[in-house]
C-alpha positions in Angstrom: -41.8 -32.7 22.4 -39.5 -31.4 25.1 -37.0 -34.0 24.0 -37.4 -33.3 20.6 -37.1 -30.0 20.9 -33.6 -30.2 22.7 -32.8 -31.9 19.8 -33.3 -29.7 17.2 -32.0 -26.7 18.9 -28.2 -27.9 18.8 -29.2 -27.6 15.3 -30.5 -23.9 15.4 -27.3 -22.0 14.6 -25.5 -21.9 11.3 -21.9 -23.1 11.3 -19.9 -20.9 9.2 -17.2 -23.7 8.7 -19.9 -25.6 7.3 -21.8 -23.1 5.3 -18.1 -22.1 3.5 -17.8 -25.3 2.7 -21.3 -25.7 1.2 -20.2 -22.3 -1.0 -16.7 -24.0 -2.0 -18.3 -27.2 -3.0 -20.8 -25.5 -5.2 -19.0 -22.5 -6.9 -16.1 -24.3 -7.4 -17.6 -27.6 -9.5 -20.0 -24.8 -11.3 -16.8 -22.7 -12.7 -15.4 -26.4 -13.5 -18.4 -27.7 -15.3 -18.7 -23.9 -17.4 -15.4 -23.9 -18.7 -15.4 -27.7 -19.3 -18.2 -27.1 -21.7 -16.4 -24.5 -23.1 -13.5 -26.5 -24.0 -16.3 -28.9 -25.2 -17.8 -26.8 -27.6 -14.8 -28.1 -29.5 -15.8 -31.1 -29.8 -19.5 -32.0 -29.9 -22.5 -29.5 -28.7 -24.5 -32.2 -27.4 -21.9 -33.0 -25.0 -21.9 -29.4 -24.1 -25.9 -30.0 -23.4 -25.2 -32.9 -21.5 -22.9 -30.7 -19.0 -25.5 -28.3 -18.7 -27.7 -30.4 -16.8 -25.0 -30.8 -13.6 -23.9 -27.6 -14.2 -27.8 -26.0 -14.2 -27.9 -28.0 -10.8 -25.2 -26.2 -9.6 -26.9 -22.7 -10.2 -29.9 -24.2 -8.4 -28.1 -24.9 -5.2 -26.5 -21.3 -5.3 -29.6 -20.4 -5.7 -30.9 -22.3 -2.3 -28.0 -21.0 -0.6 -28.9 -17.0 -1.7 -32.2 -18.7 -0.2 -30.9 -19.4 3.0 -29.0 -16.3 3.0 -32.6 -14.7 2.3 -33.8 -16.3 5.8 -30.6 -15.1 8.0 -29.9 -18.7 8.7 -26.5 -19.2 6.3 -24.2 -17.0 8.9 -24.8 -15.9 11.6 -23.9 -12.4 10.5 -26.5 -10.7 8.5 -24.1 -8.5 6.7 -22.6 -11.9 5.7 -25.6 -13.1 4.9 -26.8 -10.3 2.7 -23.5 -9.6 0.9 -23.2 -13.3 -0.2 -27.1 -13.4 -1.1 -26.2 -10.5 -3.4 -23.0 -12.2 -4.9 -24.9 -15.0 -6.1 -27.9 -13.1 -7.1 -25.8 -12.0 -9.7 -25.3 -15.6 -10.9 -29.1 -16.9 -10.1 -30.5 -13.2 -12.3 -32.5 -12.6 -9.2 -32.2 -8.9 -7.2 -31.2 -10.4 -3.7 -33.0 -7.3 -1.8 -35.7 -7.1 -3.5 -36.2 -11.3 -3.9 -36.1 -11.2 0.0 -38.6 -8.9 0.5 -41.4 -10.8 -1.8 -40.6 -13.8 -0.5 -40.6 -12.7 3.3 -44.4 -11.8 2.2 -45.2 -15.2 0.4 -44.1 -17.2 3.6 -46.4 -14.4 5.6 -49.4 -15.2 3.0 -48.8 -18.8 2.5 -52.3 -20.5 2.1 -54.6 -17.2 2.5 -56.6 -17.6 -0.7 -56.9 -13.4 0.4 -53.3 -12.4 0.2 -52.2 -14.3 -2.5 -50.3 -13.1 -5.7 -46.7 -12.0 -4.2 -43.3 -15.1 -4.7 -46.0 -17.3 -5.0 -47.2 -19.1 -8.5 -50.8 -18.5 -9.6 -53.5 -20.7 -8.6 -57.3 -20.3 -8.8 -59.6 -22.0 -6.3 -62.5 -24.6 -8.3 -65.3 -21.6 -8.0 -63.0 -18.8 -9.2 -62.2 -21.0 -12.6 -65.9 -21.5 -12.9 -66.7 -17.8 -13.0 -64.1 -17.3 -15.3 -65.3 -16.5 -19.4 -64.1 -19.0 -21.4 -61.1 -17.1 -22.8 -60.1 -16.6 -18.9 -60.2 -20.6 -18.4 -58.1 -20.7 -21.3 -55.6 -18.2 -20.4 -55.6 -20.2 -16.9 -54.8 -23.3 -18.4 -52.3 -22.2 -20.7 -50.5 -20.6 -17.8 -50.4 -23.5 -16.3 -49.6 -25.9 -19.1 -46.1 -27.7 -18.8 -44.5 -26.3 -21.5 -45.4 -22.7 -20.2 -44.7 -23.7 -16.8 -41.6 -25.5 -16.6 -40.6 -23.7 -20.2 -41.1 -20.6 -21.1 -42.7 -19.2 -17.6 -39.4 -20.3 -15.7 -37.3 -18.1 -19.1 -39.5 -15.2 -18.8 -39.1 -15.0 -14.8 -35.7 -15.2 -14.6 -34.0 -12.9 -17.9 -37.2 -10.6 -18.0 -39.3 -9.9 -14.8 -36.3 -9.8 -12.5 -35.0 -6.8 -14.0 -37.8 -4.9 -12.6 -39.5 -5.2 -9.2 -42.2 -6.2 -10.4 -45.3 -6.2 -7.4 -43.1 -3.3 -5.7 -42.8 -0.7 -8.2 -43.9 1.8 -6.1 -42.6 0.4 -3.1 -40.1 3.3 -2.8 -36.4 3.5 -3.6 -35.3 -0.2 -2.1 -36.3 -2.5 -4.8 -35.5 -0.4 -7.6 -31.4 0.2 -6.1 -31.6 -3.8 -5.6 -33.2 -4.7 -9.1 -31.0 -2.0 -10.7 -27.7 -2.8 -8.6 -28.2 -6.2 -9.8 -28.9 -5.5 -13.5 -25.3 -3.7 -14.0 -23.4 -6.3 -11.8 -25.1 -8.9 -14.4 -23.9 -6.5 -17.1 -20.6 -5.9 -16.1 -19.8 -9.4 -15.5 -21.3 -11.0 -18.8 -19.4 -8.2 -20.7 -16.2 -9.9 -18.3 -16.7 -13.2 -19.6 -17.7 -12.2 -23.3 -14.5 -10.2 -23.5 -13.1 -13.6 -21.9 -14.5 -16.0 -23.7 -16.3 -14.6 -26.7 -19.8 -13.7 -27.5 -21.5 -16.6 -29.0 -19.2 -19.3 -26.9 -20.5 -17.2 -23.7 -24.1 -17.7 -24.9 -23.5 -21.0 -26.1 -22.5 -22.1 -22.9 -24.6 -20.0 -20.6 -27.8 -20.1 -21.9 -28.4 -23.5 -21.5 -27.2 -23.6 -17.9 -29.7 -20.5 -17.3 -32.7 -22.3 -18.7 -32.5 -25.6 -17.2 -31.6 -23.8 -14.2 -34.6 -21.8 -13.9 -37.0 -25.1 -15.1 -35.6 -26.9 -12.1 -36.2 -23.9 -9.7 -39.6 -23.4 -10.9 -40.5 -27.0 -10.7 -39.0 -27.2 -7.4 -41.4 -24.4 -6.0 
């Protein structure tokens, strides 16, 4: 274990060479792939869907990298850390500060059935379904049902509950200047590419990208 442990520790510290070259490899193929399916819209939407899918992995890895950022282990400087965390928060549709927070608390509550509900996905132990009424167990398994799950769950999360910090509404000032912060930056910079690109190309193009996205991220937790 000694050994081991050695080993892993020349691995402890983030290389900032290496983690700007993780950001330029990501943001630079995603603002590729977008406005190659713009161009594409041109020519044949399902090639535009087809795009969507690298492109939606794309968002997914900013999103692990606001995740990182999340942890302090993407710099080594936290302002770095928390400033580029925002940035792409603004991409992923999720309030950096406020995303940090709940999930610093899921990693706390991780497997205690007693602390459970916060950055975490619902899930009922055998006796708790069983004292459910039946329109409870079917509420349950609806909820959990692919098609909510990796479907319409993922959509909801992402474009609706985000934009309010939810499980911290009265949690003070912090979330709702994080949450808030990051609803105008969203604003701001749609209304940027709209003006850019046009309205219905903009959701032509995005809202794929944003929905495959968040499906991937959801299955991936």
């Amino acid at each position: 274990m000694r050994a081991l442990t050695r080993i892993l520790m020349q691995y402890r510290g983030p290389s900032h060479g290496r983690s700007a070259v993780e950001i330029l490899i990501t943001i630079v193929p995603f603002a590729g792939l977008w406005f190659l399916m713009r161009l594409s819209l041109h020519i044949q939407y399902g090639l535009v869907l087809l795009l969507a899918v690298p492109t939606a992995g794309l968002l997914v890895r900013l999103f692990m990298i606001q995740h990182d950022c999340g942890h302090g282990s993407f710099f080594r400087n936290r302002l770095l850390n928390d400033w580029l965390g925002r940035a792409i928060g603004v991409l992923t549709l999720t309030p950096y500060d406020f995303w940090r927070r709940t999930h610093a608390a899921h990693h706390a509550s991780s497997g205690n059935l007693d602390q459970r509900g916060m950055g975490d996905i619902d899930t009922l132990t055998v006796d708790e379904y069983l004292s459910r009424s039946r329109l409870g167990r079917l509420r349950y398994r609806i909820y959990r049902h692919p098609l909510v799950m990796f479907g319409l769950g993922p959509a909801y999360l992402f474009v609706l509950q985000h934009r309010l910090p939810i499980g911290l509404m009265r949690a003070g000032w912090q979330p709702w200047l994080s949450t808030m912060a990051t609803n105008l930056a969203i604003v701001l910079a749609a209304a940027g590419m709209i003006e850019a690109v046009g309205l219905v190309p903009f959701l032509l193009v995005h809202l794929p990208i944003m929905l495959i996205g968040a499906s991937l991220g959801v299955w991936l937790f």
